[in-house]
C-alpha positions as CSV (number, residue, x, y, z in Angstrom):
1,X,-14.6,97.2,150.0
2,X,-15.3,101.0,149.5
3,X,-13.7,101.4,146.0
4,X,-13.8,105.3,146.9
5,X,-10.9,105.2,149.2
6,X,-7.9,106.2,148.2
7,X,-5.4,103.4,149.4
8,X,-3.0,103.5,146.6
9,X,-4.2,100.6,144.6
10,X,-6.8,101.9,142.0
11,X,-4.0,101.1,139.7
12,X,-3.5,97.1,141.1
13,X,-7.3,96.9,140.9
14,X,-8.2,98.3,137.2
15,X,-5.0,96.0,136.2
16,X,-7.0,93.0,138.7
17,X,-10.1,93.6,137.0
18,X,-9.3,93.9,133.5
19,X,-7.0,90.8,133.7
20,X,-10.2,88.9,134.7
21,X,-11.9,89.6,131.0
22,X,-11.7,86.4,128.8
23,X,-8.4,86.4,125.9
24,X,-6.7,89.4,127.9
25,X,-4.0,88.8,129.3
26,X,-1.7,90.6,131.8
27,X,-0.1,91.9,129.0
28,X,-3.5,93.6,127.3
29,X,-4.8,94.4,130.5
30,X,-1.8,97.1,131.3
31,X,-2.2,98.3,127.8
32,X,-5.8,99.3,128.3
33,X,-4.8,100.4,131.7
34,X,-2.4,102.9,130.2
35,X,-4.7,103.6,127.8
36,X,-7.5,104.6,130.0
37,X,-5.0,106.7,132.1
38,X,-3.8,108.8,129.3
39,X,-6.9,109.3,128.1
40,X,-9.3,112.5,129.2
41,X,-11.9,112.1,132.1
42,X,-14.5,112.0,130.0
43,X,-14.0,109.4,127.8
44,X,-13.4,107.3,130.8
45,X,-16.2,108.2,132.1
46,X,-18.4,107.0,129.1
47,X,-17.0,104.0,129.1
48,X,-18.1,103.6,132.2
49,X,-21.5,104.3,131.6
50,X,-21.9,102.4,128.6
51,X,-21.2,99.0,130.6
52,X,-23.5,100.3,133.7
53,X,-26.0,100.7,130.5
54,X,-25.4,98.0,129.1
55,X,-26.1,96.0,131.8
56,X,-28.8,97.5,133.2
57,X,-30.9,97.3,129.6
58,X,-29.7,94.3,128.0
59,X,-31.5,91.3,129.2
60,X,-32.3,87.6,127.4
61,X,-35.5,87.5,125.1
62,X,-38.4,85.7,126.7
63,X,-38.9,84.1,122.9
64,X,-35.2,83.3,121.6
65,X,-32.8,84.1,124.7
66,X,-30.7,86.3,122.5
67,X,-29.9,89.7,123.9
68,X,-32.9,92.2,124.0
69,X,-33.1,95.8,124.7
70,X,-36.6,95.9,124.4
71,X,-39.1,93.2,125.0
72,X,-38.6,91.1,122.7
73,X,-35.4,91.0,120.7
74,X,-35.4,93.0,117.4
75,X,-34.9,89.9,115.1
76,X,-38.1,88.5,116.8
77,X,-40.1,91.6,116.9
78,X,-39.0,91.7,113.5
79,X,-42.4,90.6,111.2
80,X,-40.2,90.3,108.0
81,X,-38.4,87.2,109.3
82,X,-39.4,84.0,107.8
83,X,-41.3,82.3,110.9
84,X,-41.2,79.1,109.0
85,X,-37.4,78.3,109.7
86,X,-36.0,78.5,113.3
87,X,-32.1,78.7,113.6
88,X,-30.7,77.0,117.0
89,X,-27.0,78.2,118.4
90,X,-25.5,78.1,121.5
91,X,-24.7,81.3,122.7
92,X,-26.4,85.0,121.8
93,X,-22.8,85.8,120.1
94,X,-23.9,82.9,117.6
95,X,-26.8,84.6,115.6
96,X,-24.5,87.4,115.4
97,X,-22.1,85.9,113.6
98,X,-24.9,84.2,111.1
99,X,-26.4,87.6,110.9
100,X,-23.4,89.6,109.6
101,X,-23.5,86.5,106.6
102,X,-26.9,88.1,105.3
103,X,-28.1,84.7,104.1
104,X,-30.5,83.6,106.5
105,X,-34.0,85.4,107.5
106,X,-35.4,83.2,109.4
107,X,-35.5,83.2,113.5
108,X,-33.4,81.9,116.1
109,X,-33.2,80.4,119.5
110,X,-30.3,80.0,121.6
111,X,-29.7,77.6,124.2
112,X,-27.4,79.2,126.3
113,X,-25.1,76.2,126.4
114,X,-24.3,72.9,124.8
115,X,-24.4,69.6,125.8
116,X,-20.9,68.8,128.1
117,X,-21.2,65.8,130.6
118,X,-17.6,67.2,132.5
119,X,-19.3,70.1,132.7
120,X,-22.6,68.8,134.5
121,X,-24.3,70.8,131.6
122,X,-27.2,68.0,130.5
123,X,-30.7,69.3,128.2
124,X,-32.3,70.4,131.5
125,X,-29.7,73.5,132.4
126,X,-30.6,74.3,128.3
127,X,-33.1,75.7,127.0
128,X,-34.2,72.3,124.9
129,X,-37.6,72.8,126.5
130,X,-38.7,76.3,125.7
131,X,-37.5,75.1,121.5
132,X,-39.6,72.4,121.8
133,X,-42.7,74.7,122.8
134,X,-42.1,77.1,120.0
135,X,-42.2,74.0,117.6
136,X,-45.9,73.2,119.0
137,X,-47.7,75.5,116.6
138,X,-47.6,74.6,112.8
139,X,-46.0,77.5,111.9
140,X,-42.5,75.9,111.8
141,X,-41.6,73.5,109.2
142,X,-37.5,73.5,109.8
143,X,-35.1,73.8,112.3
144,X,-31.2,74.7,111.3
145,X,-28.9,73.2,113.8
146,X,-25.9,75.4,113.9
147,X,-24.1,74.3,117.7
148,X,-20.3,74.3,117.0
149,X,-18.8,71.6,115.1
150,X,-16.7,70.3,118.0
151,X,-17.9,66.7,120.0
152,X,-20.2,69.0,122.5
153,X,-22.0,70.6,119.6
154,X,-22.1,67.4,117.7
155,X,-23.9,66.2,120.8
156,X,-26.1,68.5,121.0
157,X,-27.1,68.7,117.7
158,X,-27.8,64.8,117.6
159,X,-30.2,64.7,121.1
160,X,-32.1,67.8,119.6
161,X,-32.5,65.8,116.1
162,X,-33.5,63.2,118.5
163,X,-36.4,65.2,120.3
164,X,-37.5,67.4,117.2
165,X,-37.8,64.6,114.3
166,X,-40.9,63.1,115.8
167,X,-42.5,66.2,115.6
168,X,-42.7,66.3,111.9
169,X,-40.3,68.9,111.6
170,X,-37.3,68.7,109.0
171,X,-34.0,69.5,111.3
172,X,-30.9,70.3,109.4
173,X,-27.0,70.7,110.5
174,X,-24.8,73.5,108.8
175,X,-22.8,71.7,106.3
176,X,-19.3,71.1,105.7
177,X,-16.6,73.9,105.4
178,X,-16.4,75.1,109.3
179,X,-13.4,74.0,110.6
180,X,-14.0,70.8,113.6
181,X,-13.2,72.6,116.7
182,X,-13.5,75.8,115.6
183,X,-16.3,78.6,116.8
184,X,-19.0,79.8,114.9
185,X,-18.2,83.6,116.6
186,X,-14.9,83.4,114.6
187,X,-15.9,81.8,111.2
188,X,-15.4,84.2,108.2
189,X,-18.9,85.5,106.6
190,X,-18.1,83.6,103.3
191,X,-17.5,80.3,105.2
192,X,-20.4,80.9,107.4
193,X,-22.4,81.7,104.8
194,X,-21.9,78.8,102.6
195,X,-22.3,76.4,105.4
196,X,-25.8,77.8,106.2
197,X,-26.8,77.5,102.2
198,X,-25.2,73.9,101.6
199,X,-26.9,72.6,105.4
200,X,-28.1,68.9,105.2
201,X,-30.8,67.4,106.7
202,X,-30.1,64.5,109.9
């Protein structure tokens, strides 16, 4: 469709588009709408750019598969990080959330997924094998399971303890104190925090 002509529905379409972004509603997606028509050309026009930018620079680190700019993540190209302790979460969003906590140095890896059987998501669509690599070298002596505490992360975090205790590497879960259900992405920082300092070994 050429989005240049003018038809009469640019409005329909922002309000189409918008509507589509996850937690906004139709509600949310007229405010922005309204928003973004009252507002001057130009800042329209950089928020267009920065999610052109965005995704034409962000891409998945070829060590962690958190979000990179560059070639390697910063946290990984980072040589201050303690390269003894490797963090595993779900989703990129995850080490952000243990990152704003200020507790942990170590590195991470993200699977981009968890465990779900409905969901036709099994180890092989994660990225259980690339872990497994980085834990080859002797250069890692723990691994912090931080999946969500709901029964897909639970899963996960048990067939990984599964995998990883035979290499001689000491796998812990976050501890007690996030809510069962809940996501890491919205845990406070003291919560957070405490769970990654009182973390248990399986």
């Amino acid at each position: 469709m050429d989005y240049t002509a003018n038809d009469g529905h640019a409005l329909q379409r922002l309000l189409d588009e918008l509507g589509r972004l996850p937690g906004i509603g139709p509600k949310s997606a007229q405010r922005i709408a309204y928003h973004l028509l009252e507002a001057d050309a130009e800042e329209a026009r950089r928020l267009a750019h920065a999610i052109l930018e965005v995704k034409q620079q962000v891409h998945f680190c070829p060590v962690c598969f958190s979000y990179a700019t560059r070639e390697r993540c910063d946290i990984c190209a980072n040589s201050s990080r303690d390269r003894s302790s490797i963090c595993v979460v779900s989703e990129p969003r995850d080490v952000q959330a243990i990152e704003r906590t200020g507790t942990y140095r170590g590195l991470y890896h993200v699977l981009g997924g968890v465990i779900s059987p409905m969901d036709k998501v099994g180890p092989d669509q994660l990225h259980v094998r690339e872990l497994l690599a980085r834990l080859a070298s002797d250069e890692v002596g723990e691994v912090i399971l931080a999946t969500n505490p709901d029964v897909e992360g639970e899963t996960t975090a048990t067939y990984l303890a599964r995998q990883i205790r035979p290499l001689g590497v000491c796998v812990t879960r976050l501890a007690s104190g996030l809510p069962v259900g809940g996501d890491l992405e919205y845990a406070d920082e003291v919560t957070l925090g405490r769970a990654i300092e009182a973390r248990r070994e399986l």
